[in-house]
C-alpha positions as CSV (number, residue, x, y, z in Angstrom):
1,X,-5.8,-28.5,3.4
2,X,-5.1,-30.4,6.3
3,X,-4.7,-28.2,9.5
4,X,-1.3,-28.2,11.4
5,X,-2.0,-31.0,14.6
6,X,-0.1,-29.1,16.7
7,X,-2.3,-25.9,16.9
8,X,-2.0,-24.2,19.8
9,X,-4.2,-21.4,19.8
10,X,-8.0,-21.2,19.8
11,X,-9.3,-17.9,19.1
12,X,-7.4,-14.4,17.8
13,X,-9.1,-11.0,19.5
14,X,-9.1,-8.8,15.7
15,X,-11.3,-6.9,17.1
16,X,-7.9,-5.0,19.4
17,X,-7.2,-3.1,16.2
18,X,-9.4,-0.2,16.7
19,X,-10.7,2.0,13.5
20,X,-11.6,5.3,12.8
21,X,-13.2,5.3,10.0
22,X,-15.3,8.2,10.2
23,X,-12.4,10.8,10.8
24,X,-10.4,9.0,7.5
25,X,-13.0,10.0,4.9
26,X,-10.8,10.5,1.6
27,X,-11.1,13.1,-0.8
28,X,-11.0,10.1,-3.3
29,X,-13.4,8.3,-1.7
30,X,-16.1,11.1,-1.3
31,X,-15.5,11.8,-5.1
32,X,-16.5,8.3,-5.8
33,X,-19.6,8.1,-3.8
34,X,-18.1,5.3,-1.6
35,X,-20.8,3.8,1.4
36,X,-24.0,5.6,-0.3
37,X,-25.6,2.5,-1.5
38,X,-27.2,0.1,0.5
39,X,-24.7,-2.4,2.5
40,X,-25.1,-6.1,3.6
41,X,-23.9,-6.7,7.1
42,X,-23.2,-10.4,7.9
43,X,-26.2,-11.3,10.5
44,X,-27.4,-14.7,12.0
45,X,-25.0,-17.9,11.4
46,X,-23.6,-18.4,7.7
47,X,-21.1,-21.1,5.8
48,X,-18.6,-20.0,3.2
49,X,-15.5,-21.8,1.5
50,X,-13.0,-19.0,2.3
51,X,-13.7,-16.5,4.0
52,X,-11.3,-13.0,3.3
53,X,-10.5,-10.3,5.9
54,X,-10.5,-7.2,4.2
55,X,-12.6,-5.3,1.6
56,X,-9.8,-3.5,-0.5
57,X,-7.5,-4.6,-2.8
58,X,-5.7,-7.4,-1.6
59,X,-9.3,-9.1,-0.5
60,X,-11.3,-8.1,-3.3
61,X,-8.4,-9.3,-6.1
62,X,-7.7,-12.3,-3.9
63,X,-12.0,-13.0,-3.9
64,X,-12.0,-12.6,-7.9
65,X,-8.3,-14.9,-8.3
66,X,-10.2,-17.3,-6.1
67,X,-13.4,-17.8,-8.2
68,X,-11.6,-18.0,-11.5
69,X,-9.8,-20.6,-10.2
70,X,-13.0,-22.5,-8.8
71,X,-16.0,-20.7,-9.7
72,X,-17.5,-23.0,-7.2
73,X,-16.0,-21.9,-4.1
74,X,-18.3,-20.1,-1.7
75,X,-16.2,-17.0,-1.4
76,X,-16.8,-14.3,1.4
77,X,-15.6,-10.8,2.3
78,X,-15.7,-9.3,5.6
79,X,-15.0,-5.1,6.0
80,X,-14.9,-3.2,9.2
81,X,-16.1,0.0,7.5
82,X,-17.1,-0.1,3.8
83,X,-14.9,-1.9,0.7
84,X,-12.5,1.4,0.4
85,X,-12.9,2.9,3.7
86,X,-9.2,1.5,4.4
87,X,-6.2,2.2,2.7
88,X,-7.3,1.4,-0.4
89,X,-9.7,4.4,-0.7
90,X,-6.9,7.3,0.9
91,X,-3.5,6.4,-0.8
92,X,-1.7,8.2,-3.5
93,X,-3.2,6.0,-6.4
94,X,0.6,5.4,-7.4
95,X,0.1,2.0,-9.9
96,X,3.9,1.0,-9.5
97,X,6.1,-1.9,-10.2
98,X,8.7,-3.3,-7.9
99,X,11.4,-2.5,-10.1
100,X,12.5,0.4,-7.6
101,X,13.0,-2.8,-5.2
102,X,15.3,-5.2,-8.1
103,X,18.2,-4.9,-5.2
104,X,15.8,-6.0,-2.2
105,X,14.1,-8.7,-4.2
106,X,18.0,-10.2,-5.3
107,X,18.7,-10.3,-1.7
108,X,15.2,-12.8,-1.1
109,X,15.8,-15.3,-4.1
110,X,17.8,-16.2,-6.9
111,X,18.1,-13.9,-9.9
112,X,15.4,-15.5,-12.5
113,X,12.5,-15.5,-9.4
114,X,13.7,-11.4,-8.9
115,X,13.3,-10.8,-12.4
116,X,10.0,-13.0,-12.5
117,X,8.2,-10.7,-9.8
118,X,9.7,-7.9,-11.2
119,X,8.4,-8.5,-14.7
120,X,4.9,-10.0,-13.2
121,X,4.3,-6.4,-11.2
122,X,4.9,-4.6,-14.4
123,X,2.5,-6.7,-16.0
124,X,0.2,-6.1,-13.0
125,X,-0.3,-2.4,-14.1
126,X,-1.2,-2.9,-17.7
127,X,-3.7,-5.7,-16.4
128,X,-5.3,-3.1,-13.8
129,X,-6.1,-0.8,-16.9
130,X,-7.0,-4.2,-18.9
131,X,-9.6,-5.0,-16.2
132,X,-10.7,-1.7,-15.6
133,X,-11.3,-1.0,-19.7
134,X,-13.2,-5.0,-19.7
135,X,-15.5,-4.0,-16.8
136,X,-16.2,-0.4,-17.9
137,X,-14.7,0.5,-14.6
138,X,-14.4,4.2,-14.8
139,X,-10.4,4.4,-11.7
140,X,-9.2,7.9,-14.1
141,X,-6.5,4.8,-15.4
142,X,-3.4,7.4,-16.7
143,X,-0.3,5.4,-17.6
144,X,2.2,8.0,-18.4
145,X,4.6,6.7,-16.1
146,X,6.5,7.7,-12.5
147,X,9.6,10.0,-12.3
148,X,12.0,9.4,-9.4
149,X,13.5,12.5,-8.3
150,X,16.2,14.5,-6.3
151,X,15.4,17.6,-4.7
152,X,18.2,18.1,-3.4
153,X,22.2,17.2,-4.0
154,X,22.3,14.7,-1.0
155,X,19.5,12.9,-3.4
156,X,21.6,12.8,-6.6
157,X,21.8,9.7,-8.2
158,X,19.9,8.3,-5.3
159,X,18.7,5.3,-8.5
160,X,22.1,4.5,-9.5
161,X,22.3,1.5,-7.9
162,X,19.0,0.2,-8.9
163,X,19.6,1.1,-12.6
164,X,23.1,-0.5,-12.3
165,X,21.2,-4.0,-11.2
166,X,18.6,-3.6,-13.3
167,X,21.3,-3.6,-16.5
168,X,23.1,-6.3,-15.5
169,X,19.7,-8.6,-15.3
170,X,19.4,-7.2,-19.1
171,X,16.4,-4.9,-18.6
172,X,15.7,-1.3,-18.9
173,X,12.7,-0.3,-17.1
174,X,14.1,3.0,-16.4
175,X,14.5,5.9,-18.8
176,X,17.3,8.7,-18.2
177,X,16.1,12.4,-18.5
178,X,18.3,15.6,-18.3
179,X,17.5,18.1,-15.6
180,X,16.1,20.3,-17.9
181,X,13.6,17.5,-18.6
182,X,13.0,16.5,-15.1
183,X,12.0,20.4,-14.2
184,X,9.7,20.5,-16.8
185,X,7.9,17.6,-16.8
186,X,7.3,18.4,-13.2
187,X,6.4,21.8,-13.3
188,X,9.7,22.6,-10.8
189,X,12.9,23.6,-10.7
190,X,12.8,22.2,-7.4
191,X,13.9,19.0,-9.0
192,X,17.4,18.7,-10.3
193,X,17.3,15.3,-11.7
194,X,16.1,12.2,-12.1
195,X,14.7,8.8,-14.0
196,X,11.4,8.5,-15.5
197,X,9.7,4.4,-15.3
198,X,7.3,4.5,-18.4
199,X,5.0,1.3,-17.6
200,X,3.7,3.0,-13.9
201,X,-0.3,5.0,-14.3
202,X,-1.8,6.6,-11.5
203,X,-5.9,5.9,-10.7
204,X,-8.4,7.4,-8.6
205,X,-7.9,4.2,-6.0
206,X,-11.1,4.3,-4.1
207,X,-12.8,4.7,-7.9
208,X,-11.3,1.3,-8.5
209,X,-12.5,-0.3,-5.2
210,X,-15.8,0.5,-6.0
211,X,-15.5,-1.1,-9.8
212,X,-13.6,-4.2,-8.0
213,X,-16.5,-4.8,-5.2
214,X,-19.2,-4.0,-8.3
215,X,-17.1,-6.9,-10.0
216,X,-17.0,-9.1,-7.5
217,X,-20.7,-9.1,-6.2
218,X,-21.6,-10.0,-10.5
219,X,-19.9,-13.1,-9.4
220,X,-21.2,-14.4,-7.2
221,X,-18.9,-13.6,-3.9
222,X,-20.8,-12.5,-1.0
223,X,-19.6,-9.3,0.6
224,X,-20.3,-8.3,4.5
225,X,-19.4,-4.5,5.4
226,X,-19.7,-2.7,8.5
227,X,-18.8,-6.2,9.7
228,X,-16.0,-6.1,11.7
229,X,-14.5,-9.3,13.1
230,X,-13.8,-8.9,16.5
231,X,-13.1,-12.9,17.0
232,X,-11.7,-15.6,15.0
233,X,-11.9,-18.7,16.6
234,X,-9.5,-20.8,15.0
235,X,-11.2,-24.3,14.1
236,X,-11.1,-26.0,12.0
237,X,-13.7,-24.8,10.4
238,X,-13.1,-21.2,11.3
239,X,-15.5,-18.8,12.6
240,X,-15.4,-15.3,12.6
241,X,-17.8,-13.8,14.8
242,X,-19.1,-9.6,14.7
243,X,-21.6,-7.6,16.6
244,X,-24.6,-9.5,14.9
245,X,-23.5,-12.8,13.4
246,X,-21.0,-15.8,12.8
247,X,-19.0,-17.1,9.5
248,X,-18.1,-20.8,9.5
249,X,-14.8,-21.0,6.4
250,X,-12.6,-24.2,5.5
251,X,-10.2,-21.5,5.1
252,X,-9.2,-18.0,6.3
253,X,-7.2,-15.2,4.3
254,X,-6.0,-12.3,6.7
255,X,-6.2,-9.0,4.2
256,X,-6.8,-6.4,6.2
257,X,-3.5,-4.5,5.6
258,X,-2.2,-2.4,9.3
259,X,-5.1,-3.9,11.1
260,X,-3.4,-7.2,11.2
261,X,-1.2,-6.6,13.7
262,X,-3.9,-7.7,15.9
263,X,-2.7,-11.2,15.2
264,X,-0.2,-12.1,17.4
265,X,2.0,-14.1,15.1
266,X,2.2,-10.9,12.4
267,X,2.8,-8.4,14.8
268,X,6.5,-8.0,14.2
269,X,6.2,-8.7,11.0
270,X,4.7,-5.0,10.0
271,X,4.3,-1.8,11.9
272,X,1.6,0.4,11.2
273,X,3.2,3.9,10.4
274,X,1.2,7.2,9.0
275,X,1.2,8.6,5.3
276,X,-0.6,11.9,4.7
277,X,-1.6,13.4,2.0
278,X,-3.3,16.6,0.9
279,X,-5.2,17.8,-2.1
280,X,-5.7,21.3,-3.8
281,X,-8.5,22.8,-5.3
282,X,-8.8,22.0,-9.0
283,X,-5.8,24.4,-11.0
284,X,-5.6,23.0,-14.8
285,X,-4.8,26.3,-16.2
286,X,-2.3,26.8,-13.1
287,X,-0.8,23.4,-14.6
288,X,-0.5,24.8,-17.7
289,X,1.5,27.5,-16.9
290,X,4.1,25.6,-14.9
291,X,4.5,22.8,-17.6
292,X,2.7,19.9,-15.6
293,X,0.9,18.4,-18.3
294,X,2.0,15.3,-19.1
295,X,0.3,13.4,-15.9
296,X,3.7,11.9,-14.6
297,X,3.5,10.4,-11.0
298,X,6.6,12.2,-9.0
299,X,8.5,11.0,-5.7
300,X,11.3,12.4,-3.9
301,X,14.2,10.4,-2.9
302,X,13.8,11.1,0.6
303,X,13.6,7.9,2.9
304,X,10.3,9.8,4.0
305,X,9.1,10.2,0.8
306,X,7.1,12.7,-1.3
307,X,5.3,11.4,-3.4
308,X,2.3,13.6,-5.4
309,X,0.6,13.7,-9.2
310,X,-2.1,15.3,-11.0
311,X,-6.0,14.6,-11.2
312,X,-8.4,14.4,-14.0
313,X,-9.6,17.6,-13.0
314,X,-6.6,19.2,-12.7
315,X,-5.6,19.0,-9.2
316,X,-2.2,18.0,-7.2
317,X,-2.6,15.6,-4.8
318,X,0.5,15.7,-2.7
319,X,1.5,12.9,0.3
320,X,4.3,11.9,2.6
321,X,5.2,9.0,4.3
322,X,5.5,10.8,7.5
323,X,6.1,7.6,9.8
324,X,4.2,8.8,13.1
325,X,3.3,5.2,15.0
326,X,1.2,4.4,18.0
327,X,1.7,2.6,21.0
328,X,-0.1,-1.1,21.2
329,X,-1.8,-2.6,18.5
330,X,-4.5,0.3,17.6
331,X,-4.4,2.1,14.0
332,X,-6.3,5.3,16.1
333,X,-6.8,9.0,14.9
334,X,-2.7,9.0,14.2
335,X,-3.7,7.3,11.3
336,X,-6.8,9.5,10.0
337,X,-5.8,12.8,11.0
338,X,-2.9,13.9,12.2
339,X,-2.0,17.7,12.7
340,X,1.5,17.4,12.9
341,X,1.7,14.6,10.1
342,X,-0.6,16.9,7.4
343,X,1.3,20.2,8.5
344,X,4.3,18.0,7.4
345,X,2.9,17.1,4.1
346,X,1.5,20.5,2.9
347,X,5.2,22.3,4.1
348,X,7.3,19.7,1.4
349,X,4.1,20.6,-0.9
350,X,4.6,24.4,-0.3
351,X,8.6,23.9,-1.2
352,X,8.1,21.7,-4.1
353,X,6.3,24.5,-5.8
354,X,6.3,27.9,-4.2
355,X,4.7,29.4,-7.9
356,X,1.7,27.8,-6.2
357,X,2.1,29.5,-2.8
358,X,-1.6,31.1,-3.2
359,X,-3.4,27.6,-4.4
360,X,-6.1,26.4,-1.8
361,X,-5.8,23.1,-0.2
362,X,-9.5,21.6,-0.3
363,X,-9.1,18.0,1.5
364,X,-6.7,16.1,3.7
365,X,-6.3,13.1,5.9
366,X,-4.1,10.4,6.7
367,X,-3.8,6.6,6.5
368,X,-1.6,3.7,8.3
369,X,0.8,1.8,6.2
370,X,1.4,-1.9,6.9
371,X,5.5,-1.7,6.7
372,X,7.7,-4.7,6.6
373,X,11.8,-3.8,7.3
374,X,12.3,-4.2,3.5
375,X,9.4,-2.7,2.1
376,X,8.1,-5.9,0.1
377,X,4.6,-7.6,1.2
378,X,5.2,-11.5,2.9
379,X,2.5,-13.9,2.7
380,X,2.0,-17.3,4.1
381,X,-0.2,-19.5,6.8
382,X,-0.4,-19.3,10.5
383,X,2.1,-21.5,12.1
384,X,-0.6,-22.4,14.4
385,X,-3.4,-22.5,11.8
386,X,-2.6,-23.4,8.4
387,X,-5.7,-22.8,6.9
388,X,-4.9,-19.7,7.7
389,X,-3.7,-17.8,5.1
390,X,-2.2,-14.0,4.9
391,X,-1.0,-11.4,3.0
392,X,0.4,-8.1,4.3
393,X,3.4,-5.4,4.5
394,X,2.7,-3.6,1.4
395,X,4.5,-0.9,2.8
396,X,2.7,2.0,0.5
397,X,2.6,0.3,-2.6
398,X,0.2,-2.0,-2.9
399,X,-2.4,-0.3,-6.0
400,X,-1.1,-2.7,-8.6
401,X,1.3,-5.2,-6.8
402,X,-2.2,-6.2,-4.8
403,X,-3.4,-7.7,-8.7
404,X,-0.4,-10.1,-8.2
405,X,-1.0,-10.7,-3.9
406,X,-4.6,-12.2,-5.5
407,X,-3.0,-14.7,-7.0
408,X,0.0,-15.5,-4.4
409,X,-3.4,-15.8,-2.0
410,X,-5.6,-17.7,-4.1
411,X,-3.4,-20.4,-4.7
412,X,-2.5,-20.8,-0.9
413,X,-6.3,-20.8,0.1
414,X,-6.9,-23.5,-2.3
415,X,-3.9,-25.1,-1.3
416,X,-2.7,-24.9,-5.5
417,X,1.0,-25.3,-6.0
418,X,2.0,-23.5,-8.4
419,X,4.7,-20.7,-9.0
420,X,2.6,-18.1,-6.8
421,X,2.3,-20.0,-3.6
422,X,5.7,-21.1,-4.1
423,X,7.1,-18.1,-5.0
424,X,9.9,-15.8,-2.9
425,X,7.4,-13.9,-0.9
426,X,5.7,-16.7,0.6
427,X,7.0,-18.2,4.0
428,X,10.4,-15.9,3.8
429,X,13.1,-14.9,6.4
430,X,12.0,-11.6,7.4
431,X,13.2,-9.2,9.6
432,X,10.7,-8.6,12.6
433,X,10.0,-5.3,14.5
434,X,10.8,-5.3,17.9
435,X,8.8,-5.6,20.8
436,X,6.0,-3.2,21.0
437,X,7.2,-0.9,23.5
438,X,10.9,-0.7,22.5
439,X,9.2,-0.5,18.5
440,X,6.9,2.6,20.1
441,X,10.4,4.2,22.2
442,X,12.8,3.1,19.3
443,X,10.9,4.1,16.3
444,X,10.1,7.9,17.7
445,X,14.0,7.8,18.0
446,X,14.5,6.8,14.2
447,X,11.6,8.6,13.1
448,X,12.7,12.5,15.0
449,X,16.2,11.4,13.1
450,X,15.3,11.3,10.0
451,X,13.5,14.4,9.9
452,X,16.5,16.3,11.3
453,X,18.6,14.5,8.7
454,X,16.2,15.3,5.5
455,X,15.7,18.8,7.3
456,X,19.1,19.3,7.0
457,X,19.8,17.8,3.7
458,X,16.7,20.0,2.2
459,X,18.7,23.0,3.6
460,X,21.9,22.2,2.4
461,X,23.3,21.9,5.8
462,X,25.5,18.3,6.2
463,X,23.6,16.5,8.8
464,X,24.4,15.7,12.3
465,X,27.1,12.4,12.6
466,X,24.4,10.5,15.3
467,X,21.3,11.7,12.8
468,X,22.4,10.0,10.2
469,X,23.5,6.5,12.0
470,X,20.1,6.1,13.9
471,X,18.7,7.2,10.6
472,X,20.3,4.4,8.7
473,X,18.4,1.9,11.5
474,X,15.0,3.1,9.8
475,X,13.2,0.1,7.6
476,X,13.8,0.6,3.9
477,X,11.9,2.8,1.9
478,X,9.7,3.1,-1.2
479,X,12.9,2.8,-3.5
480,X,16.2,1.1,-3.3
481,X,18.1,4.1,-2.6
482,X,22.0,4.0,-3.5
């Protein structure tokens, strides 16, 4: 590629996006033994082809797309912590489609590329149990599909919309159940209705990081952890400089999820906010008795969503998109433990299924979200630096919609076009987020909105008039909610 003559910048600080990894240890990442074999840390002065930013999904499926394109390419990854240490090794394990987002993706292209994605990220879930089964990757791969819910009347029919879209593009990803159904699939009356998406599975995500790196080192792409990038002096040729060493790249792809806000340009386009999730002790015989067998993913329709399923040993493992944000460009402890943000999460937990009133919670933590105003990811290159390359704002659903980010990033960093680097998520019109301290001031606004509005709503109380108009300013959600 031929970097942009008028480049105007020199070198980005990454390094302002401070981690804490060691207070945002997963209980999915301790099950799979994540950081106990030996590391490589990038020391002296080295030379790759590309160089990726970011050792979860997004970097590791972009670093395989890259060298099955051109199994020559010198392909490098660079982690902060360990490959999983992120949000790829603390999320739900939710392996969703963007059907839920038909509506959102109509309003970015024309109706065959919004069917096109849609169909591709359906794909992308089958082909994440495809590799996995290839690879003897052992990611607990359960594809008995994801029910959207209501749990309460405000929620009813929360899916029309989307289901109404979804028919008249001919398609019929979503299945109706009965409330009868719904409650005993889930093991709750809590729920009063819903739709059931067949094609979604749920894996143990940091499980699957581990089988992607293990992958990915068989070919031949070099991976540096505890490596964080503090610099990137922009080049060309690139170098990314850490504590103990330099890497010279032709070309740069930004993967690194929240943490790239640090880069000035996609600052607005994303605002870190928290998710939290908690974990029981293992119940199957608990399960049993309540009817949730079946191993169906579950969200709410709230705009700060529940979203929780079962485990291969028979535990719930229950999150919420609880929204807490920081101040500046940090992801800091509100995004690896947060009191408030877990007492949250275990109280929708505690309503969803008061039978289970007396079950233990054995693990919990939180995680940042990289969310864009409409929920889908946006990829492109630095307007200053276009052999630099991103791909971020996966806004909580990024397990298998990463699989299809690898190939949208491939083709960019080898400067291929074809229908990914061409494709509606790359170079779009999006909506940016405010400066930082009127996104910090507004957001806490939005945010303490919202929960009085779903407080309400989950009381069967009609919501305060001003709750609900700042709450319609929040960023979309998970789903495209009628």
């Amino acid at each position: 590629m031929i970097p942009n003559s008028n480049m105007r910048i020199r070198s980005i600080q990454l390094g302002s996006a401070v981690a804490m990894p060691s207070l945002a240890r997963s209980h999915w990442f301790n099950e799979a033994g994540l950081g106990r074999s030996p590391r490589t840390r990038l020391t002296g002065r080295q030379r790759a082809d590309v160089a990726i930013v970011g050792g979860g999904f997004v970097g590791l499926w972009t670093a395989l797309a890259i060298k099955e394109a051109a199994p020559a390419a010198a392909v490098a990854v660079l982690e902060q912590d360990v490959c999983g240490g992120g949000a790829s090794g603390r999320n739900g394990g939710f392996a969703m489609s963007w059907w839920p987002k038909i509506g959102t993706l109509l309003g970015i292209s024309d109706r065959s590329e919004a069917l096109r994605l849609a169909v591709e990220s359906e794909g992308a879930v089958s082909a994440l149990g495809k590799f996995c089964a290839e690879h003897g990757i052992d990611a607990h791969f359960t594809q008995r599909g994801w029910m959207w819910t209501a749990t309460n009347d405000a929620q009813q029919e929360a899916w029309a919309g989307t289901l109404a879209m979804c028919q008249r593009l001919g398609r019929t990803p979503f299945k109706s159940l009965t409330p009868r159904e719904v409650a005993q699939r889930s093991g709750s009356r809590f729920h009063l209705a819903g739709v059931i998406e067949p094609s979604n599975a749920t894996v143990q995500p940091a499980a699957l990081v581990a089988g992607l790196r293990r992958v990915a080192l068989s070919k031949g792409i070099q991976i540096f952890e505890r490596s964080r990038v503090d610099s990137l002096q922009v080049g060309p040729p690139a170098v990314l400089v850490t504590a103990e060493g330099e890497l010279s790249a032709s070309t740069v792809v930004i993967a690194n999820n929240a943490w790239a806000v640090a880069i000035p340009e996609l600052a607005r386009l994303i605002t870190p906010v928290s998710s939290a999730i908690v974990v029981t002790e293992p119940i199957p015989d608990r399960l049993k008795q309540i009817g949730w067998t079946g191993g169906e993913a579950i969200t709410d329709s709230q705009l700060m969503v529940g979203y929780y399923r079962t485990t291969r040993d028979g535990r719930i493992v229950y999150g919420k998109g609880t929204g807490a944000i920081e101040a500046g460009r940090r992801i800091g402890n509100t995004f690896s433990r947060d009191p408030k943000a877990l007492e949250l999460t275990e109280a929708d937990f505690r309503r969803a299924y008061p039978e289970l009133s007396n079950v233990a919670i054995a693990d919990k933590w939180s995680g940042p979200v990289d969310r864009t105003f409409d929920s889908l990811p946006v990829f492109g290159r630095l307007k200053a630096a276009d052999h630099i390359c991103y791909g971020v704002g996966w806004s909580g659903n990024g397990v298998a919609p990463s699989y299809i980010g690898g190939k949208i990033l491939s083709s960019l960093a080898l400067g291929v076009h074809d229908e990914w680097s061409s494709c509606a998520l790359v170079n779009r019109n999006c909506r940016t987020f405010p400066p930082d301290l009127i996104r910090f001031i507004g957001g806490n606004v939005v945010r303490n909105a919202v929960l009085r509005k779903e407080r309400s709503e989950a009381q069967g109380v009609k919501p305060a008039w001003l709750d609900v108009r700042l709450a319609s300013l929040a960023p979309s959600g998970l789903e495209d909610k009628s």
